[in-house]
Each structure stands twice: as structure tokens, then as C-alpha cells.
C-alpha positions in Angstrom: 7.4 -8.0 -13.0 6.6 -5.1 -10.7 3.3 -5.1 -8.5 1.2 -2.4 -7.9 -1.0 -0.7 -5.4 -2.9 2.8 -6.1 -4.2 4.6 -2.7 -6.1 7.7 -3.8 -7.0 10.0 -1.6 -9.8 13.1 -1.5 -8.3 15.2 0.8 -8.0 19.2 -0.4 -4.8 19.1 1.0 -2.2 16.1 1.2 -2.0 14.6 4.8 1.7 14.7 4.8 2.4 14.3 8.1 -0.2 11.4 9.2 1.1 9.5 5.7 5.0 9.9 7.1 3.7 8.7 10.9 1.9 5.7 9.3 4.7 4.5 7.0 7.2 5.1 9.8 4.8 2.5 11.9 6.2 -0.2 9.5 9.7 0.7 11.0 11.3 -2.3 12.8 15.0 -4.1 12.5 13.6 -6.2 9.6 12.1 -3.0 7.6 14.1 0.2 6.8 12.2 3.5 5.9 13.4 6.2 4.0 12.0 9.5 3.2 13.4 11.7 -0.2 15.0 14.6 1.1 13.0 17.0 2.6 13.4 19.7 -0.2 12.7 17.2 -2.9 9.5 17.2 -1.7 6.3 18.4 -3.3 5.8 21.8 -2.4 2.2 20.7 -1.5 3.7 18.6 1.3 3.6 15.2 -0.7 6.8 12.9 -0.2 7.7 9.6 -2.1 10.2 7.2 0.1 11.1 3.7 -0.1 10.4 0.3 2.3 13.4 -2.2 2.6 12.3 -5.7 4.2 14.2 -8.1 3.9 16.5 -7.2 1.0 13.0 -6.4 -1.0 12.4 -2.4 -2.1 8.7 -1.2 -1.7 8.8 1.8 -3.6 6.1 4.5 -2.4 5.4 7.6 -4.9 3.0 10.1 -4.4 1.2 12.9 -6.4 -1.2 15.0 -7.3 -3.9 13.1 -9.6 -3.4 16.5 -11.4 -0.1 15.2 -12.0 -0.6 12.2 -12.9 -4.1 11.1 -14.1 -5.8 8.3 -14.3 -9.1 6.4 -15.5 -8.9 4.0 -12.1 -9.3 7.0 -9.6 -12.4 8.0 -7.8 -14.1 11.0 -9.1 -12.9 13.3 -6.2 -9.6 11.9 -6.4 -6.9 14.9 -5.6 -4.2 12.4 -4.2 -2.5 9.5 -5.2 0.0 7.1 -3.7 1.6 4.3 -5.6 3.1 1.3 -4.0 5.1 -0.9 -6.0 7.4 -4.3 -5.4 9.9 -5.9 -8.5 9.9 -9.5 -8.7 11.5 -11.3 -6.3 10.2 -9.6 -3.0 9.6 -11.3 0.0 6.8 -12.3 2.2 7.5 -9.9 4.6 7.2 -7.1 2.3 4.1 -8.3 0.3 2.4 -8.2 3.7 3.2 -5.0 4.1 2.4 -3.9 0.8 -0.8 -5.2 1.6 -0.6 -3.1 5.3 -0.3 -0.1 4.1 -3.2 0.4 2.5 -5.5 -1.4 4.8 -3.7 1.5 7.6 -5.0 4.4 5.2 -8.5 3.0 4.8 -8.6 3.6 8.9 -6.7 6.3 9.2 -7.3 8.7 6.1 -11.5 7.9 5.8 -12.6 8.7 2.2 -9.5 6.7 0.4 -9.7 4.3 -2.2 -7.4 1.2 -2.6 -7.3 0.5 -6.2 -5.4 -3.3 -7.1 -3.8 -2.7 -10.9 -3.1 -6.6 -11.9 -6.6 -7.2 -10.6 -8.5 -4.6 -12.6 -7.2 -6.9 -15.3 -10.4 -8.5 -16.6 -12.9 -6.4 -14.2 -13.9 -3.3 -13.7 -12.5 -0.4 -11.3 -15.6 -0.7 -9.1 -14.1 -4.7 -8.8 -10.9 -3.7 -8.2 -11.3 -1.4 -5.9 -12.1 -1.2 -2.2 -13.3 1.9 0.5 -13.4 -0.5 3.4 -10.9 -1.8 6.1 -13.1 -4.9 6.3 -13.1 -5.9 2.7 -9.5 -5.3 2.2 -8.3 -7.8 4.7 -10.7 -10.5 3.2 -8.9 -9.8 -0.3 -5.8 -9.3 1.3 -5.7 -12.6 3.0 -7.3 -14.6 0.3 -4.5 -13.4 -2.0 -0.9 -13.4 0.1 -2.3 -16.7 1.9 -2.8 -18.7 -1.4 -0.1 -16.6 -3.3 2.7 -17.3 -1.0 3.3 -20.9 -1.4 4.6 -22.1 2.0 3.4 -19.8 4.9 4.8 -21.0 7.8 7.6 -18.2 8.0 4.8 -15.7 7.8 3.1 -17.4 10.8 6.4 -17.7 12.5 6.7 -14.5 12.1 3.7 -13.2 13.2 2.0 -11.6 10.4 -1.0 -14.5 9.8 -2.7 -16.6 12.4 -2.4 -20.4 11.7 -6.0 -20.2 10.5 -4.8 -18.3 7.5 -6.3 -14.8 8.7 -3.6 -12.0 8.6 -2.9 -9.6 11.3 -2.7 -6.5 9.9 
């Protein structure tokens, strides 16, 4: 079963460039990033690419909400990003699945992070968050209880012992 997270964005025009540098931030010898070719890109400067940590694909598609609708956007929604996991990921790359879209709450200001499997049962509004802040609390309540044993995600630096994550 697939996981994913919506980012939409407000912007008039895509931030194309900022987007690449922040995904590219994930970079590292444990996480591969790779861009579509540049002229498969969307001719408004939007570019889907792909995450591999540790053997695990994060697959990252974005759009116009023109192109793609849908009821769990904002109202000034123009953007959307989707990032999505299969079964079978690893820790590392639910944390950064996680990461990314606590780096475009500080980085794009205006963005909504939208949570599809919890919107089952709740509302948008509960589902979805506009702050840095409130992400990371929801983010570390639900990859610290989630991910059964977590001392390889201490070890490896992405949570404190205390169960906080460092994004």
C-alpha cells in the first residue's frame, strides 16, 4: 500500500528552482535524487523526480491544481506536490518523507501539508497543517510510534533518544 503526502502551494508561479535546492538537500551516500529530464518538464517550471534511500523509492510529482484537482486543497491552491512511498520503505525514507514537507512549510511560507490516510475519518482542516511547529509534533508522534524498533533511526541520527525527531 502506497503512502501519501499532498504539499500545495499558493504561489502564482511554481518555485522551481528553491523546490530542486530543497530536495537536493536530502542528497547524501544513503539517498539518491533524481530529477525527470529537463525537457520533460512542465513548461511552467514544475519537475517530478524520485528519492532512493535505502533501496526504498520516494516518488515526488508535481502539478498544477488545474491539472489535477482536488477537494483537500486550500482555496488558493495553484501548486501541488505529491509524495508517495510503496510498502516496504524504510525508516530512513519515511523520515524523509516526513522532511520534506516540514522544509517547505519554512521555506515556501503560505504551503499546506495535507496527510491522505489521515483525512480518513476527519476533516481536511484535521488533516492538514500551515505550520513548521505542528508538523514535527505529528511527524514525531507518528514515525516514533509507527516504526516499531527505533534505535537505527537514533543511531542514525534522525530522532533524539527522547523520541523528538531532527528534522
Amino acid at each position: 500500500m502506497s503512502f501519501d503526502l499532498q504539499i500545495f502551494f499558493p504561489h502564482p508561479a511554481f518555485p522551481a528552482q528553491e523546490w530542486r535546492d530543497m530536495l537536493e538537500s536530502f542528497r547524501s551516500e544513503s539517498c539518491e535524487v533524481a530529477f525527470e529530464e529537463a525537457g520533460a518538464a512542465d513548461s511552467r517550471g514544475a519537475q517530478s523526480c524520485c528519492l532512493i534511500a535505502d533501496r526504498s523509492v520516494i516518488s515526488i510529482g508535481v502539478c498544477s491544481i488545474n491539472d489535477a484537482p482536488t477537494s483537500c486543497a486550500p482555496a488558493d491552491t495553484r501548486w501541488r506536490a505529491s509524495i508517495s512511498t510503496t510498502m516496504g520503505r524504510s525508516g530512513l525514507t519515511w523520515w524523509i518523507q516526513f522532511a520534506i514537507p516540514y522544509q517547505a512549510l519554512v521555506f515556501f511560507p503560505g504551503t499546506t501539508v495535507h496527510d491522505c490516510q489521515h483525512h480518513l475519518g476527519r476533516s481536511v482542516e484535521q488533516s492538514s497543517w500551515t505550520s513548521p511547529d505542528t508538523w514535527r509534533e505529528y511527524s514525531e508522534r507518528t514515525l516514533w510510534h509507527t516504526m516499531g524498533s527505533n534505535a537505527p533511526l537514533i543511531e542514525r541520527g534522525l530522532f533524539n533518544a527522547d523520541g523528538t525527531i531532527r528534522f
